[in-house]
C-alpha positions in Angstrom: -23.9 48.1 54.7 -22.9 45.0 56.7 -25.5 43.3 55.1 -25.1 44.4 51.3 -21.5 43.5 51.7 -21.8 39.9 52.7 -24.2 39.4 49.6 -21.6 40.7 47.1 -19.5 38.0 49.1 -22.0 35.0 48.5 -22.8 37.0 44.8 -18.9 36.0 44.0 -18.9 32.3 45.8 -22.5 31.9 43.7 -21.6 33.6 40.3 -17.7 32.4 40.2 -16.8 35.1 38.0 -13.7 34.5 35.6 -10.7 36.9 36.4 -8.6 37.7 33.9 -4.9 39.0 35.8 -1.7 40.1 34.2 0.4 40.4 37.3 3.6 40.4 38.6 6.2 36.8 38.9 6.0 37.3 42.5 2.7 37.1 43.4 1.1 34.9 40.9 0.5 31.6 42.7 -0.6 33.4 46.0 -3.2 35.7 43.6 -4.9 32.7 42.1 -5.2 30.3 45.0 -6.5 34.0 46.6 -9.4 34.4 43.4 -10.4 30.4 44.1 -10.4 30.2 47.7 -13.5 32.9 47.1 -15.6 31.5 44.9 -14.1 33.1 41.5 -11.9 32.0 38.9 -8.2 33.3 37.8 -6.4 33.3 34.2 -2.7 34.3 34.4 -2.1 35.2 30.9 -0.2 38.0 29.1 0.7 36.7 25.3 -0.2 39.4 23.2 -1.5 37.1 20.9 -4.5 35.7 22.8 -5.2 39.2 25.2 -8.2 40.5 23.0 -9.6 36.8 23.2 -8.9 36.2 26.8 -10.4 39.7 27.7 -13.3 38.8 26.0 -13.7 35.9 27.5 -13.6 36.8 31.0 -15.5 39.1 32.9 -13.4 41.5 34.5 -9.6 42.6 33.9 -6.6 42.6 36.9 -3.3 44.8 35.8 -0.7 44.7 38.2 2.6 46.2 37.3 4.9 44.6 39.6 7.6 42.9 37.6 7.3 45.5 34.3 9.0 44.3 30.8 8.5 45.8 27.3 6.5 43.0 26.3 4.4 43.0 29.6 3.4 46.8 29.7 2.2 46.1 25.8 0.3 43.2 27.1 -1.2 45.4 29.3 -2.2 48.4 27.5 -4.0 46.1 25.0 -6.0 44.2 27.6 -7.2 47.9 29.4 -7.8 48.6 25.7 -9.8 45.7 24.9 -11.5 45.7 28.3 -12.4 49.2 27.9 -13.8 48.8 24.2 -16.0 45.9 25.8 -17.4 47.6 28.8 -15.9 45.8 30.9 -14.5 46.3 34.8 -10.6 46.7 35.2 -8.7 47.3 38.1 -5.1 48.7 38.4 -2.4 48.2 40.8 -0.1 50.6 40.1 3.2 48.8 42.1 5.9 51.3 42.7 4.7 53.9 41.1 6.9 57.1 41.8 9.9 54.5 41.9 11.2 54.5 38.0 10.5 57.0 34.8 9.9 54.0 33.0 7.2 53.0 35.6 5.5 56.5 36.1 5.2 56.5 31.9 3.7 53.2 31.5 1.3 54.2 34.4 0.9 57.3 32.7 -0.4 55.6 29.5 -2.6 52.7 31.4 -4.3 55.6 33.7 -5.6 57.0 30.5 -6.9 54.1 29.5 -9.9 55.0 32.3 -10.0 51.9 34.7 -12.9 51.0 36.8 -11.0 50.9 40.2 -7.4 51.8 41.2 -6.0 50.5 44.6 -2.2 51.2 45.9 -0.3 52.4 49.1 -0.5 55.3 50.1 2.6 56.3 48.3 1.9 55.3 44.9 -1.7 56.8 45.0 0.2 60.3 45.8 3.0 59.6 42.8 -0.4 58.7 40.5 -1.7 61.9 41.3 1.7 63.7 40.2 1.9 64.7 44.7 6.1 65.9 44.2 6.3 65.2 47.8 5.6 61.3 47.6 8.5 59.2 48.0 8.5 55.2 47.5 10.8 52.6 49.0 10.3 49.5 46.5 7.1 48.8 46.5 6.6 50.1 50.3 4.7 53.3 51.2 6.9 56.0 53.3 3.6 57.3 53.7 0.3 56.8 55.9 -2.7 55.8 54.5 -4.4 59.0 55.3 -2.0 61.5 54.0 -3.0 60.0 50.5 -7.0 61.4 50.9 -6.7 64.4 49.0 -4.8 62.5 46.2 -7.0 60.1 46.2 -9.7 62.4 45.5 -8.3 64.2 42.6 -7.3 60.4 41.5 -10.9 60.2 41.6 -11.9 63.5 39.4 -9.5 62.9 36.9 -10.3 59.6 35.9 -13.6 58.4 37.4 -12.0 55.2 39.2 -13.0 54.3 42.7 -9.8 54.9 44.0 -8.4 52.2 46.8 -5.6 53.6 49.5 -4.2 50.4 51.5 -2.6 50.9 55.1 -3.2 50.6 59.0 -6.8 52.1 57.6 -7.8 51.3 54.5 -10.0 54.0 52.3 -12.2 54.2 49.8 -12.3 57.4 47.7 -15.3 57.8 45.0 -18.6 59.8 44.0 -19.7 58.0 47.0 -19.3 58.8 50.8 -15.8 58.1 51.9 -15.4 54.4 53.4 -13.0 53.4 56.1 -12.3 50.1 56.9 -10.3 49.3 60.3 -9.5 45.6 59.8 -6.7 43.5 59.3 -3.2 43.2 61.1 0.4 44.1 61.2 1.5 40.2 60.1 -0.3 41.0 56.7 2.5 43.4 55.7 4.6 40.4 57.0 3.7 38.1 53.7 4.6 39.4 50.2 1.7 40.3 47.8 -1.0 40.8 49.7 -1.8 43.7 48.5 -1.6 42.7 45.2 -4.1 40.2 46.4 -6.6 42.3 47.5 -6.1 43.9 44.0 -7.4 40.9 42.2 -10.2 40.2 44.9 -11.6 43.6 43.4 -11.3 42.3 39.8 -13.6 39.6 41.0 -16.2 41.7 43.1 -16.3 44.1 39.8 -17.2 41.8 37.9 -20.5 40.9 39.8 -21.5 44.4 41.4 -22.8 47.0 40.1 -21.9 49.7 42.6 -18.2 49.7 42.3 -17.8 51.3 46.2 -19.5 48.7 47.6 -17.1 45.9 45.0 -14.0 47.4 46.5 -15.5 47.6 50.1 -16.7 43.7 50.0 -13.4 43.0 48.6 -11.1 45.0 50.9 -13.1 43.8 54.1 -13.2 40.9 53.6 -9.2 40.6 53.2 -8.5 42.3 55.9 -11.1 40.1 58.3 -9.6 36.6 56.9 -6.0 38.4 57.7 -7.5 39.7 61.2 -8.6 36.3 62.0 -5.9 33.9 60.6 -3.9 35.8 62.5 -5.2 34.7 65.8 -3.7 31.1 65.2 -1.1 31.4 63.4 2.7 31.5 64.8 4.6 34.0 62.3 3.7 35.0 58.4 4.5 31.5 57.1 1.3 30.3 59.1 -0.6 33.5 58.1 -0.1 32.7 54.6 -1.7 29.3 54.8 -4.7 30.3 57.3 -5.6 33.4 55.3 -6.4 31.5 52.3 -8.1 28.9 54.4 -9.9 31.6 56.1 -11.3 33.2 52.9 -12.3 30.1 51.8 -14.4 29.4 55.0 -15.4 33.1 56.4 -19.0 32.6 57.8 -21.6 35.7 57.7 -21.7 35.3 61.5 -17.4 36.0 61.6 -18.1 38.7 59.1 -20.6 40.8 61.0 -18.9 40.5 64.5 -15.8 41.1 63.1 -16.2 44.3 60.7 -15.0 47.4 61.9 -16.3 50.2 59.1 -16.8 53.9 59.0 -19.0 55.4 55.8 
């Protein structure tokens, strides 16, 4: 798996696929520099008017709800519409779900619209599955990764995703075995958005592999390992920041291997 992995890494440096993400204010810079420093290439854009062009034009799709408007969530649903009439890979990060009604019924309308992949905290995977018991603080899980598995699963049955749960472990639920990765670091939760950027890293493996476990595996491992290892010289998140997008940029096959902790 090691092995398949770092090819799906070199696939995206070699292929540069073009990402097309409507995301959140927050995390927009940080996304993008993210998508470049691994080989692909990002489009923030979310005008209505140019969404069925820029969906066709790129080859996969990135929805993050973060920072939700009126005019956003439309943008949204007619990108998962457009990407879905094309046959074409979306992911969804489904930001505090659970938090707000309006939230939970514009997730409610984009889950229907079938995307590829799905990754969230543990928290909003349970609230996506309609689990009563899952509570959010902001965008923060009050819940471990694990406690999300059986969610996850019917996540999984109901809409066909590959279905991503981000924590101290992070899991991969599909048709597939189940995958646990055991990289990364405490800092990471330090710095804002990076889940959202492992989010968009999955647009891009999507869009180049076929197996779609294996696309959010490559992309969550190798996240976590450029966190795991930035975080060796850096001083506090600020420094984190900086060497994990330095770090994705420069990851070597040999720092991949000896550095991959995975269960499947």
């Amino acid at each position: 798996m090691k092995t398949i992995l770092w090819k799906h890494i070199l696939a995206v440096r070699t292929q540069s696929p073009l990402v097309h993400n409507i995301t959140n204010y927050v995390v927009m810079n940080n996304t993008a520099n993210a998508l470049l420093a691994i080989g692909a290439s990002p489009i923030m854009a979310h005008a209505r008017e140019e969404i069925d062009e820029m969906v066709a034009l790129c080859s996969s799709l990135v929805v993050n709800i973060g920072t939700l408007d009126h005019a956003w969530s439309d943008a949204m649903l007619q990108a998962a519409r457009r990407a879905r009439a094309l046959k074409k890979p979306w992911v969804l990060d489904p930001v505090g779900a659970g938090a707000t009604a309006y939230r939970d019924k514009v997730l409610s309308h984009l889950i229907g619209l079938r995307p590829t992949a799905i990754r969230g905290n543990a928290s909003e995977i349970l609230a996506l599955a309609n689990a009563n018991q899952s509570k959010t603080k902001g965008v923060d899980s009050t819940a471990q990764s694990s406690e999300a598995l059986d969610a996850a699963q019917a996540l999984h049955e109901l809409t066909g995703a590959v279905i991503g749960i981000s924590g101290e472990t992070d899991f991969i639920v599909s048709d597939q075995p189940l995958v646990q990765i055991h990289n990364g670091t405490p800092l990471m939760t330090r710095v804002t958005g990076l889940g959202c950027t492992a989010t968009a890293l999955i647009g891009a493996f999507l869009a180049v592999t076929e197996n779609k476990t294996e696309a959010m595996a490559a992309a969550t491992a190798l996240l976590s390992i450029a966190g795991e290892l930035a975080e060796k010289i850096s001083n506090g998140p600020g420094s984190l920041q900086m060497n994990l997008l330095d770090k994705l940029y420069n990851l070597t096959a040999d720092e991949f291997d000896n550095t991959l902790r995975m269960e499947s």
